[in-house]
C-alpha positions as CSV (number, residue, x, y, z in Angstrom):
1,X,7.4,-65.9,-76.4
2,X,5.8,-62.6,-76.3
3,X,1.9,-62.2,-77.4
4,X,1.0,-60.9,-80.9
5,X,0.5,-57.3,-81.2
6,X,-3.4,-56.5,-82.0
7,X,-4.0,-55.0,-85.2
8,X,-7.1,-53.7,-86.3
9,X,-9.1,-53.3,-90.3
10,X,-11.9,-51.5,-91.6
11,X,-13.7,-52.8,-94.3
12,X,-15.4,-50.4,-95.1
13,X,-18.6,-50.5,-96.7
14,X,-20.7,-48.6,-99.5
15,X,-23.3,-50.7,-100.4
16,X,-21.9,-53.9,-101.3
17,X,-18.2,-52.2,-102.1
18,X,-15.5,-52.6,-100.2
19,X,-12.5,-50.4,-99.8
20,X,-9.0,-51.3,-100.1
21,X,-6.1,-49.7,-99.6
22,X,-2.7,-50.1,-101.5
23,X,0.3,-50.2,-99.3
24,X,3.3,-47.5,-100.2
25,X,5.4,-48.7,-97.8
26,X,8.1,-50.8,-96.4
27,X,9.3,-51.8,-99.5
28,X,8.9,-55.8,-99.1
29,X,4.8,-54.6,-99.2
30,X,4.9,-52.2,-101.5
31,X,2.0,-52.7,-103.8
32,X,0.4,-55.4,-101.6
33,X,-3.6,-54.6,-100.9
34,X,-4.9,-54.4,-97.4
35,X,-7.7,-52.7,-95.0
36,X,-7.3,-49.8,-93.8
37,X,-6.1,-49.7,-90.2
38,X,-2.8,-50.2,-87.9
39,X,-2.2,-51.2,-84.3
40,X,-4.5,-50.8,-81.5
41,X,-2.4,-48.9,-78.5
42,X,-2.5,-50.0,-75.1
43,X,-4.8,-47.0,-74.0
44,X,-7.2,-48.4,-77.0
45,X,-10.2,-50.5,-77.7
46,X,-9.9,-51.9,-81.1
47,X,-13.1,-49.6,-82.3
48,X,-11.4,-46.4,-81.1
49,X,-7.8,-47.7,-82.7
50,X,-9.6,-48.0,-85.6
51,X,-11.8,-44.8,-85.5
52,X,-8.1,-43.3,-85.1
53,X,-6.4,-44.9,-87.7
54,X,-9.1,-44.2,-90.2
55,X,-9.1,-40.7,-89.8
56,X,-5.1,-40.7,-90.2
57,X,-4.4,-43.1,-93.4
58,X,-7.5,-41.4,-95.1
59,X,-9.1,-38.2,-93.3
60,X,-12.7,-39.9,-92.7
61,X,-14.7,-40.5,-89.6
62,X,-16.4,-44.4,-89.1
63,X,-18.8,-46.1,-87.4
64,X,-17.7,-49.5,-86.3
65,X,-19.9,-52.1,-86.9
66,X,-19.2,-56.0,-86.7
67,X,-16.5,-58.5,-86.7
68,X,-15.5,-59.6,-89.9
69,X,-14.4,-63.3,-89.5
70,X,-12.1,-64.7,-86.9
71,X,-8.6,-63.9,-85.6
72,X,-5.8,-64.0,-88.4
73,X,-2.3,-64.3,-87.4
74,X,-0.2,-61.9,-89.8
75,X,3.7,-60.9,-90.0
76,X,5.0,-64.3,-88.9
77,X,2.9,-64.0,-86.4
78,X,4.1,-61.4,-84.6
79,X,0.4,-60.0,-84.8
80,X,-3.3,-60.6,-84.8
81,X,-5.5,-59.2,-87.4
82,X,-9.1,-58.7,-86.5
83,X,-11.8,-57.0,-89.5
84,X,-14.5,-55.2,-88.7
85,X,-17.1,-53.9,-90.7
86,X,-17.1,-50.2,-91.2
87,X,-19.2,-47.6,-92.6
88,X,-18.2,-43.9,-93.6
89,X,-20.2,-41.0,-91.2
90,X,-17.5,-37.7,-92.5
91,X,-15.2,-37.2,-95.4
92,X,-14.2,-38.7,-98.8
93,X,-11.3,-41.3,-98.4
94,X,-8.1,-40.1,-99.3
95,X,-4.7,-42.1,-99.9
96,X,-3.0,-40.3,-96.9
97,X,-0.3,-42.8,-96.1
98,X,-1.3,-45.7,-99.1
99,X,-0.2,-45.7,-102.8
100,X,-3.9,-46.2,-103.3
101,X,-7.6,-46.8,-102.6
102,X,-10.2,-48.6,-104.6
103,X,-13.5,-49.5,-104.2
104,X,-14.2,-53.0,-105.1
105,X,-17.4,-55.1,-105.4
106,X,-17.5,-58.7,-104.2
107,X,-16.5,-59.6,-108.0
108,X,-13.5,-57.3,-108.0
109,X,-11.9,-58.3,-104.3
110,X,-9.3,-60.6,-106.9
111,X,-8.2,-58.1,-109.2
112,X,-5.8,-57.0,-106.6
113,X,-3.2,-58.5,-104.8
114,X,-3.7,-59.3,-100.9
115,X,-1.5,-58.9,-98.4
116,X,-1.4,-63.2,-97.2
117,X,-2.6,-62.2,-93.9
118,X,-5.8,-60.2,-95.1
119,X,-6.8,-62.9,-97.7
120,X,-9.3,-65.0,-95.5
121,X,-11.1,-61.8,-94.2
122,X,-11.4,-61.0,-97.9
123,X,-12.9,-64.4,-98.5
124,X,-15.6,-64.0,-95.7
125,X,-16.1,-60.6,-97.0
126,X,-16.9,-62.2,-100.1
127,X,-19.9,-64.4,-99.0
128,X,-21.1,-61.9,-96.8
129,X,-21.4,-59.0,-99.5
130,X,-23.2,-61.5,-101.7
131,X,-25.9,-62.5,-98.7
């Protein structure tokens, strides 16, 4: 059996906000809510995948902070979601490759729907924003 592929999110940070991003794509997602972020390459730590994958999917630069949470097995688990806290150092998020963003306070985090595999990050998000 071959290992899960790591994928990396931001959670992103202004104030007690978080953002979330709306995929557009494949289809069977479509509309599903997730962090911001994508697959760190072999070349990659998982800060610099994400430092890359922000400034793709929304034209921003990020500091890196801490881990949000434990490891979450995703797609079947064919990969390994790991969260980190993020803040924004350059640029205004933009829906690059989602459908959408939103900013969302700890109260708002259910008025979207969560990919399955990003759903306990978002509940550890929740306690930590309202620390």
């Amino acid at each position: 059996m071959t290992e899960p592929r790591v994928v990396v999110g931001a959670a992103i940070r202004d104030g007690h906000r978080i953002l979330a991003a709306a995929r557009a794509y494949p289809p069977e997602l479509a509309g599903l809510w997730e962090f911001p972020g994508g697959k760190v390459e072999p070349d990659e730590t998982e800060a610099e995948a994400l430092r890359r994958e922000c400034r793709e999917e929304l034209g921003v630069e990020i500091a890196v902070g801490e881990r949000v949470g434990g490891d979450l097995a995703t797609g079947g688990g064919r990969f390994l979601l790991r969260v980190y806290f993020a803040q924004l150092t350059d640029g205004e998020p933009h829906a690059k490759e989602h459908a959408e963003l939103r900013w969302l306070a700890p109260d708002e985090l259910d008025s979207v729907p969560w990919l399955p595999g990003n759903r306990p990050a978002v509940d550890a998000l929740r306690e930590l924003l309202q620390a």
